[in-house]
N, C-alpha and C positions, 0 to 999 in steps of 0.2 A: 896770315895776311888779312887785313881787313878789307872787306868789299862791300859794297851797299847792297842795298835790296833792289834799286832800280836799274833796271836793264830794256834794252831793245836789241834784238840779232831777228835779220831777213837775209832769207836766202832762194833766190827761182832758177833755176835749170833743168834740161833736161838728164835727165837719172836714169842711168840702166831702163832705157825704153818707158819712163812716165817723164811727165813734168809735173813739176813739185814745186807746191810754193809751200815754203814753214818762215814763217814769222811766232818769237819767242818775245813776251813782253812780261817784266815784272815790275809791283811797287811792293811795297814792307807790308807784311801781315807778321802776326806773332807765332804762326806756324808756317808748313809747308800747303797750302792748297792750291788745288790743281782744277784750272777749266780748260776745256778743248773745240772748237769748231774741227769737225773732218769731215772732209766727202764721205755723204752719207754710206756708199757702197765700200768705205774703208773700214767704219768704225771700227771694225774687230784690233782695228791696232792701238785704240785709245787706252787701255791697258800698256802697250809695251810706250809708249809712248810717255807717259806717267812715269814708270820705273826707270826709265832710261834717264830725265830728266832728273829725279831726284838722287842719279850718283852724283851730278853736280850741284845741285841747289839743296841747300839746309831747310833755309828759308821765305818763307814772300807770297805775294799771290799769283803762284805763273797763270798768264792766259795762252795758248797753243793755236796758233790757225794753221791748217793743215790741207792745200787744195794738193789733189794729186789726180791728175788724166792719162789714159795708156796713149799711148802715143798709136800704137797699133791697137787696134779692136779686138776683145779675142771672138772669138767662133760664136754668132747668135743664131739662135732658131727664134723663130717666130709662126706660132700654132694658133688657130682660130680656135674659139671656145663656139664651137656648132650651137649648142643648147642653146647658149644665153644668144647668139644671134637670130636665132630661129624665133625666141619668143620679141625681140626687140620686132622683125618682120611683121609678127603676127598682132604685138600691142599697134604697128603704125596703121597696118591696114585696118583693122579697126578703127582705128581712130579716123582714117579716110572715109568708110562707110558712115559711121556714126553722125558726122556731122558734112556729109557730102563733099568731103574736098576730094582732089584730084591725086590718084595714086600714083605718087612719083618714087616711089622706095626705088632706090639705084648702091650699087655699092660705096659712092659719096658718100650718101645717107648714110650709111652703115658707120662707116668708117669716121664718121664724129660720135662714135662711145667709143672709146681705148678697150674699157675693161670687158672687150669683145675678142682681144689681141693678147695672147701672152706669148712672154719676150722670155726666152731662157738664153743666161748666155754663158760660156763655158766657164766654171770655175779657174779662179786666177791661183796662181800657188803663192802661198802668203808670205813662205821665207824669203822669196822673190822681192815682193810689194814690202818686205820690213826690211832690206840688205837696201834697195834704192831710198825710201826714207828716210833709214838711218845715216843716210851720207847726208841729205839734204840737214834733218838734223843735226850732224856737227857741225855742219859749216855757218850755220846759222846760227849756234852757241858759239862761234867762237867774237865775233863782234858784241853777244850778251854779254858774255864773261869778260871780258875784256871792258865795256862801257861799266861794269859792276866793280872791277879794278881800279881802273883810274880815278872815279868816283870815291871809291873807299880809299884811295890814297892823300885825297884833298881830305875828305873825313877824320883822316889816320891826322893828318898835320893839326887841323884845328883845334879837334879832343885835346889832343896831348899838348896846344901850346895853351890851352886855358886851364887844364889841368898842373902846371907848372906855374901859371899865374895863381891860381888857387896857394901853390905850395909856398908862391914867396909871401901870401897873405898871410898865411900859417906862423910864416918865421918872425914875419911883423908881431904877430899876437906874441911868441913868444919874448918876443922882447921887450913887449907891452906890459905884459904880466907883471915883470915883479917891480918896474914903474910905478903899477896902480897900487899894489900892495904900499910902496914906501911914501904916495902921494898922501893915501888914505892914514897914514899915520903921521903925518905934519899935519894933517887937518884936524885929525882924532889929540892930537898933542893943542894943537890952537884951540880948537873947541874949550876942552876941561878947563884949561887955562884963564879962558873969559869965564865961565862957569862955577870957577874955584877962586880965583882972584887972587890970593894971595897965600891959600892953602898948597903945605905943599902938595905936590904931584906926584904917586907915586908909578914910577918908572913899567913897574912890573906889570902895572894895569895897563898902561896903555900897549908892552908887548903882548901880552894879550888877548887884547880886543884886536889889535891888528893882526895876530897869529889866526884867530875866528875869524876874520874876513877874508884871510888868505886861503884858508879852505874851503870857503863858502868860492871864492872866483880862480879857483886853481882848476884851470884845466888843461896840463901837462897829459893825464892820462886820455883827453881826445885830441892832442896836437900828432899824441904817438901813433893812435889808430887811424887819424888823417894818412901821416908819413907812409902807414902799412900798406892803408888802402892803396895811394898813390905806387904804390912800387907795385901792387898788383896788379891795378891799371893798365900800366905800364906794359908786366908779365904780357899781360891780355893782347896787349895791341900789334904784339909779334909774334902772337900764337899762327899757326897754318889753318885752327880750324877753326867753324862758325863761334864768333863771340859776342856776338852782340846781347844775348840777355845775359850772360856772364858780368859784361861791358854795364848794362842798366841795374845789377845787382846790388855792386861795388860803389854808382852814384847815389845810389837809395842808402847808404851804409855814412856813404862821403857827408851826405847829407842830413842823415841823424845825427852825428857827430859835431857838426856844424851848428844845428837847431840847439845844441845840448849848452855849446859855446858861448851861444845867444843869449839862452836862461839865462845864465852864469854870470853874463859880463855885466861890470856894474861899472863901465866908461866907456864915454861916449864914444873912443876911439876906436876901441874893440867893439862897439856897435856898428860901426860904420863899417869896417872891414869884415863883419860877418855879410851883414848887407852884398859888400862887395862878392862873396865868395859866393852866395844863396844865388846870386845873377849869372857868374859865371859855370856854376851848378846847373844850373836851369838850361842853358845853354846847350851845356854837352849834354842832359836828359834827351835834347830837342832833337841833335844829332845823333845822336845813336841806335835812337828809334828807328832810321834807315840802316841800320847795319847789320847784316846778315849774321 
């Protein structure tokens, strides 16, 4: 199945005693890479959180926001660091004698420095904190995945109907071909003709000079590797799993083949329709580059 690279899934509820907000957003990168915001006192899950995401994602730049609150507090203590207040006392009142101000040190006072207070508070159990996550995370892939689906299904239609427009360009060229071959020999016949005047003509030269032009603008053997490519394409776009550089492999292939067509042709009509095909080319380059 083909699916883009661009996704958004949000999900907030309350979770096995936390509230959880995950918000999952991707666009097209060439690999899988991973960024995260989490409540800092979570981080230890930024790991599972990664691995978890990449059973489903191939591709792309996920970014992760991950707010998670206990809904119940667990157990804190909270211990005075004696040392460091005792010297905070002892820098104030000096500082009151020194320059004659009035000693007002009160526990207020004190208690505007934090790093006088330490807060311990009882370790959380983390299979816990990653069993309520994990739920908030699937629910919140499942509108990603799905926006990445429908996406790649409009993706999936376009590719494939310029990719068939390509192919009926293909069948044009071949029917072009040996057109120009038999054009280029009434002209190669009229030329000599003025050229010779009245001598005669001999038949076997001008087959040929037209058999040498015919090889010089045969390209049978890239209409066939077109046709291959195309049914590979094709393979691709109903495969189950990530295709997108498989997918930009095949147009780089499509497209040499193409260019090759280009050298070759020595009529304007088959210039014009490579033209046409280099655009519709470019095209599907454009779109595929979102697909995962």
């Amino acid at each position: 199945m083909v699916r883009s690279m661009t996704g958004f899934g949000r999900y907030e509820n309350a979770v096995n005693g936390y509230h959880i907000i995950a918000e999952i957003r991707s666009v097209n990168h060439r690999y899988f890479e991973y960024s995260s915001r989490i409540t800092r006192s979570y981080s230890f899950l930024d790991d599972k959180v990664k691995a978890y995401l990449k059973e489903y994602i191939s591709r792309g730049k996920v970014d992760v926001f991950l707010s998670i609150d206990a809904l119940e507090d667990p157990e804190t203590k909270i211990e005075l660091n004696h040392s460091l207040a005792s010297g905070y006392v002892k820098a104030l009142r000096e500082l009151a004698g020194s320059y004659g101000l009035q000693d007002d040190v009160t526990v207020s006072t004190l208690a505007r420095y934090p790093d006088i207070f330490m807060i311990h508070k009882s370790p959380e159990d983390e299979d816990i904190v990653w069993a309520a996550v994990s739920v908030a995370l699937e629910k919140a892939l499942r509108p990603f995945l799905e926006m990445r689906r429908e996406e790649g299904k409009r993706m999936k239609a376009d590719v494939l109907q310029r990719a068939q427009a390509i192919m009926q360009i293909v069948a044009q060229i071949e029917d072009r071909s040996p057109q120009t071959v038999a054009e280029y020999r009434e002209k190669l016949l009229i030329h000599l003709k003025e050229v010779l005047a009245d001598t005669q003509i001999e038949q076997q030269r001008v087959l040929t000079e037209a058999a040498i032009f015919a090889d010089k603008v045969a390209v049978a053997e890239e209409t066939v590797r077109l046709r291959s490519h195309y049914e590979q394409f094709c393979s691709f776009l109903e495969a189950d799993e990530a295709v997108g550089r498989k997918l930009d492999f095949i147009v780089q292939e499509m497209n040499r083949e193409t260019n090759t067509i280009g050298s070759k042709a020595q009529d304007a009509a088959v210039a014009h329709m490579v033209v046409d095909m280099k655009a519709e080319l470019e095209k599907i380059r454009e779109q595929i580059q979102n697909i995962e």
